[in-house]
C-alpha positions in Angstrom: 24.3 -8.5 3.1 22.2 -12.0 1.5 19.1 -13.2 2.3 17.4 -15.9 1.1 13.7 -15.7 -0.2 12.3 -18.9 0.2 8.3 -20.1 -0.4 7.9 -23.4 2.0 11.1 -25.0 2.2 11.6 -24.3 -1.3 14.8 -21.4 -2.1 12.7 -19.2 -4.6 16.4 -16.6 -4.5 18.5 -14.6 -3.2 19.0 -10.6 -2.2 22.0 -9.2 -1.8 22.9 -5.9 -1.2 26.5 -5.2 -3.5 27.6 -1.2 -2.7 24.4 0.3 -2.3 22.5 -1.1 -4.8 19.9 -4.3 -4.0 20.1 -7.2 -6.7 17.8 -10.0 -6.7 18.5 -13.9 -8.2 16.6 -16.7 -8.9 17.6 -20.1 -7.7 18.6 -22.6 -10.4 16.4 -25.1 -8.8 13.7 -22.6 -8.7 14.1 -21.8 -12.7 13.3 -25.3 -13.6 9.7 -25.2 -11.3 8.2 -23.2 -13.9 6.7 -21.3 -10.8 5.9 -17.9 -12.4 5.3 -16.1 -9.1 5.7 -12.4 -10.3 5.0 -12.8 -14.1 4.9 -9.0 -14.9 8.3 -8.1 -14.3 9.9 -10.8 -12.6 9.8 -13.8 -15.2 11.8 -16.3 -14.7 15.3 -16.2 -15.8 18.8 -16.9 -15.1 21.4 -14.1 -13.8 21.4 -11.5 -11.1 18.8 -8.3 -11.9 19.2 -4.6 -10.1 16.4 -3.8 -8.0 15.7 0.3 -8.8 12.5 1.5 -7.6 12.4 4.1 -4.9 8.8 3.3 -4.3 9.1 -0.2 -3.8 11.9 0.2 -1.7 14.5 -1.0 -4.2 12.8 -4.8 -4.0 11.1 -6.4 -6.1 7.6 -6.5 -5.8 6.9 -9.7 -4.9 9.1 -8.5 -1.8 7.9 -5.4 -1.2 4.5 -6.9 -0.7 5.8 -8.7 2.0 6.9 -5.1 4.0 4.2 -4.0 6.6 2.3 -0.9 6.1 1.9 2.4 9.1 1.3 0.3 11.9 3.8 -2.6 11.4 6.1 -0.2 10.1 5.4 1.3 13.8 6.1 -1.7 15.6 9.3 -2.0 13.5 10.1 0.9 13.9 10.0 0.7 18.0 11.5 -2.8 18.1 15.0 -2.0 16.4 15.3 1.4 18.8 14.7 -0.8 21.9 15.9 -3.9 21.0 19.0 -2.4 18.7 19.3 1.0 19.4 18.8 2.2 15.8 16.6 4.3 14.6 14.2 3.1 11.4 16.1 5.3 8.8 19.2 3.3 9.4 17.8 0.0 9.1 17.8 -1.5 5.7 14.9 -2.8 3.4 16.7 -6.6 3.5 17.2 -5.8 7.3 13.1 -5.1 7.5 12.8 -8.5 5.5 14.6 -10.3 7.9 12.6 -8.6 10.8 9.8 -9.6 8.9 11.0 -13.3 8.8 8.3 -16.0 7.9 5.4 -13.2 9.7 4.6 -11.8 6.9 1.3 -12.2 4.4 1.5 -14.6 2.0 3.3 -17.6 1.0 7.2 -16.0 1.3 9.4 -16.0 4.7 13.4 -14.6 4.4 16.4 -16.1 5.9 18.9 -15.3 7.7 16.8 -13.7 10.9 18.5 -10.6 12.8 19.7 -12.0 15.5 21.0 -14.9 16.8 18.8 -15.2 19.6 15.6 -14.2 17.8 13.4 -12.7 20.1 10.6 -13.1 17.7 10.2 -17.0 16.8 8.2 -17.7 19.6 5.4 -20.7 20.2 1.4 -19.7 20.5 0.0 -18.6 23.2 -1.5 -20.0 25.4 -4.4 -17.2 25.3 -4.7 -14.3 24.3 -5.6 -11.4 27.0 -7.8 -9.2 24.8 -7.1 -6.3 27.5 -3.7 -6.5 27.9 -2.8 -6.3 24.2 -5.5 -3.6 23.0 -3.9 -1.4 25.4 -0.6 -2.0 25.0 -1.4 -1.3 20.7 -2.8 1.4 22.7 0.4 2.7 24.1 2.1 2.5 20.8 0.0 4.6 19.5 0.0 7.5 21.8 3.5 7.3 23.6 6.9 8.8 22.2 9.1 6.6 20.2 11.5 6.3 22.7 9.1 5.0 25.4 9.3 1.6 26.7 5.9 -0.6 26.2 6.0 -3.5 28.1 4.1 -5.9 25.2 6.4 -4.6 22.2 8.3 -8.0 21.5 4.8 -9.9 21.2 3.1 -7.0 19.6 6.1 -7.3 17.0 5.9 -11.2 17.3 2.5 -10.9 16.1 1.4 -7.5 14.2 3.6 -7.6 11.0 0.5 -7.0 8.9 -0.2 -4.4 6.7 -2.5 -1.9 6.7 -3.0 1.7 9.5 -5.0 0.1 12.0 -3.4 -1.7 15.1 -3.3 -5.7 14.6 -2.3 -9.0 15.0 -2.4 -12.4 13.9 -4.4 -15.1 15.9 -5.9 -18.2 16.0 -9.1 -19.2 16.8 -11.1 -22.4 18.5 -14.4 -22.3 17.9 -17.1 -23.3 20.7 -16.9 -26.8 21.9 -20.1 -29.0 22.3 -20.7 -28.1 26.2 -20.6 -24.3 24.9 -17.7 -22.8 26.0 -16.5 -19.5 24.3 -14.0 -19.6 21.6 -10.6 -20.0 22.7 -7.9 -17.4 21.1 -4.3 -17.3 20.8 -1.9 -15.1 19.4 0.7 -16.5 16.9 1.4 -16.2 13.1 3.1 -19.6 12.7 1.7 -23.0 12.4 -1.4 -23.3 14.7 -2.2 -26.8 17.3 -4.7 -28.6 16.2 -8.3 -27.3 16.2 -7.4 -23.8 15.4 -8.0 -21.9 12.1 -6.0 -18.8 11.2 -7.1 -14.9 11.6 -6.3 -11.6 11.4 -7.5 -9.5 14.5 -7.8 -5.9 14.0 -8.0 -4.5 17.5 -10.3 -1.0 18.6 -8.1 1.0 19.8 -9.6 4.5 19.4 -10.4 6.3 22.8 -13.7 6.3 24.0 -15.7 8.7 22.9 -13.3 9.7 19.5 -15.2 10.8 16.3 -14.0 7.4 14.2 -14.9 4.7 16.6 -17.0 1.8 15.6 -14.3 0.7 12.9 -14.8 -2.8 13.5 -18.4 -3.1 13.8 -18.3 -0.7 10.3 -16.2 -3.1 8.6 -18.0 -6.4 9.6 -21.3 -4.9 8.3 -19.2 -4.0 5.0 -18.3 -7.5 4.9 -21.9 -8.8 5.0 -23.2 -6.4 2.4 -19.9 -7.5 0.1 -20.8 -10.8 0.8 -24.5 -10.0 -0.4 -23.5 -7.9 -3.6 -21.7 -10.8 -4.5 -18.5 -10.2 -3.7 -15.6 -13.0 -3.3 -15.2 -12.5 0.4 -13.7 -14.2 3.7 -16.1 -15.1 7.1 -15.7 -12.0 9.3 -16.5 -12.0 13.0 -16.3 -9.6 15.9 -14.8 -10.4 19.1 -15.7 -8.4 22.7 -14.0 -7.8 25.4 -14.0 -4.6 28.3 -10.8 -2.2 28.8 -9.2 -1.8 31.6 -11.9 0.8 32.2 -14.2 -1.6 32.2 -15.6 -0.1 28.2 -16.9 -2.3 25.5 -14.5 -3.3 23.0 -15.3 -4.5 19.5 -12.8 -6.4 17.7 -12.6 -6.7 14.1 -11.1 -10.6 13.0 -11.1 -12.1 9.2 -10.6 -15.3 8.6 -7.1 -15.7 6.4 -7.1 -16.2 2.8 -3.2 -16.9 2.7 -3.5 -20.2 4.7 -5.5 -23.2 3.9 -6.8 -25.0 6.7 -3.6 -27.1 7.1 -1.5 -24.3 7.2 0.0 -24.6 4.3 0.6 -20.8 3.1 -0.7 -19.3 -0.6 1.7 -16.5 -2.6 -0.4 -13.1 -2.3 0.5 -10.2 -5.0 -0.8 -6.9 -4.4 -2.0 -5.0 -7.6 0.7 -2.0 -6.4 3.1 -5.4 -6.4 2.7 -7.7 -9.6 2.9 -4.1 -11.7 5.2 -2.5 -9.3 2.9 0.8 -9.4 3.5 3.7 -6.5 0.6 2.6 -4.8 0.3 6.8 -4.1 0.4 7.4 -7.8 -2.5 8.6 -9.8 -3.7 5.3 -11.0 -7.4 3.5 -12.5 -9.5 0.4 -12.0 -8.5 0.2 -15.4 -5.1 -1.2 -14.6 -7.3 -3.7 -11.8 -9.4 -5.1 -14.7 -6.3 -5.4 -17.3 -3.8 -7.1 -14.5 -6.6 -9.8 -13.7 -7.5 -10.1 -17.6 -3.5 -10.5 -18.6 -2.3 -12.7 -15.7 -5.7 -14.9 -15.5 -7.3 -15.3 -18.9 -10.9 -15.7 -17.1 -13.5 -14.1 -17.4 -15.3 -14.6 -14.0 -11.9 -13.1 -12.3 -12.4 -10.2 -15.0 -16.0 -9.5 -14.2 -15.4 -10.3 -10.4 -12.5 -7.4 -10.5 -15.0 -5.0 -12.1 -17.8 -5.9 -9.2 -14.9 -4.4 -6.7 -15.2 -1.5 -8.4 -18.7 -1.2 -8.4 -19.5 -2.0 -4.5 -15.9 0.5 -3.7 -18.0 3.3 -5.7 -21.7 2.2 -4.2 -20.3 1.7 -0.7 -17.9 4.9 -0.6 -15.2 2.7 0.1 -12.2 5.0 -1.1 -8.9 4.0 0.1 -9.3 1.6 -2.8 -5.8 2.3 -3.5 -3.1 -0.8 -5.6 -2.2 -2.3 -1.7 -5.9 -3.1 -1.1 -6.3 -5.2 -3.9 -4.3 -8.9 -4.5 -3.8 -11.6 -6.1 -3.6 -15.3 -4.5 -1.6 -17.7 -7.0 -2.1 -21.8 -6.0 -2.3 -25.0 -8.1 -0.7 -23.6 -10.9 -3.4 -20.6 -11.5 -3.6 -17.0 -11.0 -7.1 -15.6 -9.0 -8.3 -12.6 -7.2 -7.7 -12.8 -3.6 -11.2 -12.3 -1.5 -11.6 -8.5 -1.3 -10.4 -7.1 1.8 -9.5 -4.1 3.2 -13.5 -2.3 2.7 -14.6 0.0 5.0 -17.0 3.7 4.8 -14.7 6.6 3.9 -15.8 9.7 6.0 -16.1 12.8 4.4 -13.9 14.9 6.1 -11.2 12.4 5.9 -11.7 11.1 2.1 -12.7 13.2 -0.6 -12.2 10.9 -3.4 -11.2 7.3 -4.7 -7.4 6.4 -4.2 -8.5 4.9 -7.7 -10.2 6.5 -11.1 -13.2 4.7 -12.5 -13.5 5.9 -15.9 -11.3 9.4 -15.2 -12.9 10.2 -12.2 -12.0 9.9 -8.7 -15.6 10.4 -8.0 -17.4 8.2 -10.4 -20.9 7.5 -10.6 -22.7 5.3 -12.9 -22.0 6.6 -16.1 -18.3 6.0 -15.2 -18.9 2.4 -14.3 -20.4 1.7 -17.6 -17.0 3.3 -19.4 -14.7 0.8 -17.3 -16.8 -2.3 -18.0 -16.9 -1.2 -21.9 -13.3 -0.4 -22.3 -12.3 -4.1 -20.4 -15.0 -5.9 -23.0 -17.6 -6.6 -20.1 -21.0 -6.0 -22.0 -23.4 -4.0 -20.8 -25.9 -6.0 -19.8 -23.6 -8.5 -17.2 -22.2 -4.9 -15.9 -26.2 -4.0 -15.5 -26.4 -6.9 -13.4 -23.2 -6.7 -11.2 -24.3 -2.8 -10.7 -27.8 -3.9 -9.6 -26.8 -6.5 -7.0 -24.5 -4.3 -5.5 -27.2 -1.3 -5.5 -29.9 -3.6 -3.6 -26.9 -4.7 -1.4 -26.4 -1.0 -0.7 -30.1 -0.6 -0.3 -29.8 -3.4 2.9 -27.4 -1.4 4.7 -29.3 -1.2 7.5 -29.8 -4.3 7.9 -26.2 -6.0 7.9 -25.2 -2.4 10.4 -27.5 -3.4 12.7 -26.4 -7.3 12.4 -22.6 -5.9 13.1 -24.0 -4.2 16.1 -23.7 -0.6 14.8 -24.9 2.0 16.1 -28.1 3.5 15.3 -26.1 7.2 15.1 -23.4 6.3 13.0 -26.1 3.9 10.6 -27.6 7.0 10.0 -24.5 9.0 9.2 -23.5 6.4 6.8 -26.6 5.7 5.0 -26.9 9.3 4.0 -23.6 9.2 2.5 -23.7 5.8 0.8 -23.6 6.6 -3.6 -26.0 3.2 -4.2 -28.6 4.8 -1.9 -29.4 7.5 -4.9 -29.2 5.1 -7.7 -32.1 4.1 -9.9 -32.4 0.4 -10.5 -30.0 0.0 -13.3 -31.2 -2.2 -16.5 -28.7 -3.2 -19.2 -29.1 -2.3 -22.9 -30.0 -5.3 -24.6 
């Protein structure tokens, strides 16, 4: 089996699968851009290479990145037993690329599709029913495998992001000048005219369930990211009743791998560009030396160590190598806005995904080891550490701005690190 990896209309390579084994080749065309889109491992250069890690699926990772995490793996996972009659093991990785198509985040899209007919490459919307497709994400989650849902080809249309929680990719209209409410549509190809790109993360839990409020939790994370200086993207939260006539609150970020025309920017995870096991035992310390090696600045540098710093204030712990990327446009290598930064329970997380300093529950002290072991001096790292600490501080303030409740603020103020620190001064 071939497929082609293309970026645009541009033929970055091609996969093929020879006997087993997956080998990956750059165009000749491609070799003369001088595009390096996976610099770590995957320099450019002429001839066929073996692709031979388990954990990134024998792909590269420039590739793997472009795989879905739990719940598109779900949806995948449903769509080839009804739509195929295969189940997931049998299904190759350049099979999942193809199912994957040009849905996938970032700039990459692979050709040929499964089927002739795709099912998949479908037009917009021309609204998106709120109600209908929470429940049906719904039904995915709590019916067996080899139950019918009635939504699955637009739930597979539309939710090949990454990531556990149910979601899909939208666009939005905002409120016209006789103040009608914004318009949404569900489609994660080019958008008509008027409508910017997001990702809608959908509430899903049942009413009632321990974890709820996820959405409201991560927009107020995204304010007080925002205000701690984080590189960030607008975050908003969309309403709507269930079936059972409940209060839904809907989770959407704005896109960082489209610009406004739609034209698409390559994304690199961390666990990607160094083709890490993203479940491996690994350290900010490989965050802060990718960004220094592949971007020579240091803002990005110092900007990678503030994601450290708010992950440990904020108890934002499945920090792990898929929750932190790369964008690469104009020729230049940057952090992607942080993403992906939500309040870690404590019975469900009892440490970082990532060490700071040795320790996968780092304080201060162990904050003050990364920053001096990546060359950030210690008074810039006093500063970073005391805007995310006031940040911290204002947690009540951006929960109650998301709409939190006044329960769950409490729950997670008393757990937040930056609540207990001192104001932190630099040596001079």
């Amino acid at each position: 089996m071939r497929v082609r990896v293309l970026m645009g209309d541009t033929l970055v390579g091609q996969l093929a699968d020879i006997e087993g084994t997956i080998y990956f080749e750059f165009d000749a065309a491609f070799l003369q851009s001088n595009v390096e889109i996976s610099p770590l491992h995957w320099r450019l250069a002429a001839g066929a290479r073996a692709c031979r890690k388990g954990h990134l699926h024998n792909l590269p990772g420039f590739c793997y990145d472009s795989l879905p995490d739990a719940w598109g793996e779900r949806i995948m996972a449903r769509w080839f037993l009804a739509e195929q009659k295969r189940a997931i093991e049998s299904v190759t990785p350049l099979e999942q690329l193809c199912f994957v198509g040009d849905r996938g985040v970032g700039a990459l899209r692979y050709e040929p599709v499964l089927l002739k007919d795709d099912p998949l490459r479908d037009e917009a919307r021309d609204a998106l029913d709120l109600r209908r497709i929470e429940s049906e994400a719904r039904a995915v989650l709590d019916a067996p495998e080899s139950e019918a849902i009635p939504g699955l080809i637009e739930l597979a249309r539309n939710g090949s992001a990454g990531g556990a929680r149910p979601k899909i990719w939208i666009g939005v209209k905002e409120r016209g000048p006789s103040g009608e409410e914004p318009r949404l549509i569900a489609s994660p190809h080019k958008l008509p005219s008027g409508y910017t790109p997001w990702l809608l993360k959908l509430d899903v839990p049942k009413v009632g369930a321990q974890y709820r409020e996820y959405g409201r939790l991560e927009h107020a994370y995204a304010l007080m990211a925002k205000a701690a200086g984080l590189r960030t993207c607008k975050t908003r939260i969309f309403t709507a009743k269930d079936e059972n006539g409940h209060d839904r609150a809907h989770f959407a970020i704005a896109r960082f791998d489209r610009e406004p025309a739609g034209k698409r920017i390559f994304f690199h995870s961390l666990a990607g560009i160094t083709e890490s096991d993203f479940d491996a035992d690994l350290g900010y310390e490989l965050l802060l030396d990718t960004t220094q090696e592949i971007t020579r600045d240091h803002t990005e540098l110092v900007e990678a160590f503030r994601r450290a710093v708010f992950n440990v204030a904020a108890r934002v712990r499945d920090d792990h190598a898929k929750n932190h990327g790369f964008l690469y446009s104009g020729g230049r290598w940057r952090l992607s806005p942080a993403y992906d930064m939500v309040y870690a329970s404590p019975g469900r997380f009892q440490r970082h995904a990532m060490s700071v300093g040795g320790s996968v529950q780092p304080g201060v002290a162990h904050l003050q080891t990364l920053a001096s072991y990546s060359g950030i001096n210690a008074k810039e790292a006093a500063a970073v550490m005391e805007k995310c600490r006031r940040a911290v501080k204002g947690w009540r303030k951006f929960a109650t701005q998301a709409g939190v409740s006044e329960a769950r603020q409490i729950e997670v103020e008393k757990n937040l690190p930056g609540q207990t620190w001192d104001k932190v001064v630099g040596r001079p």
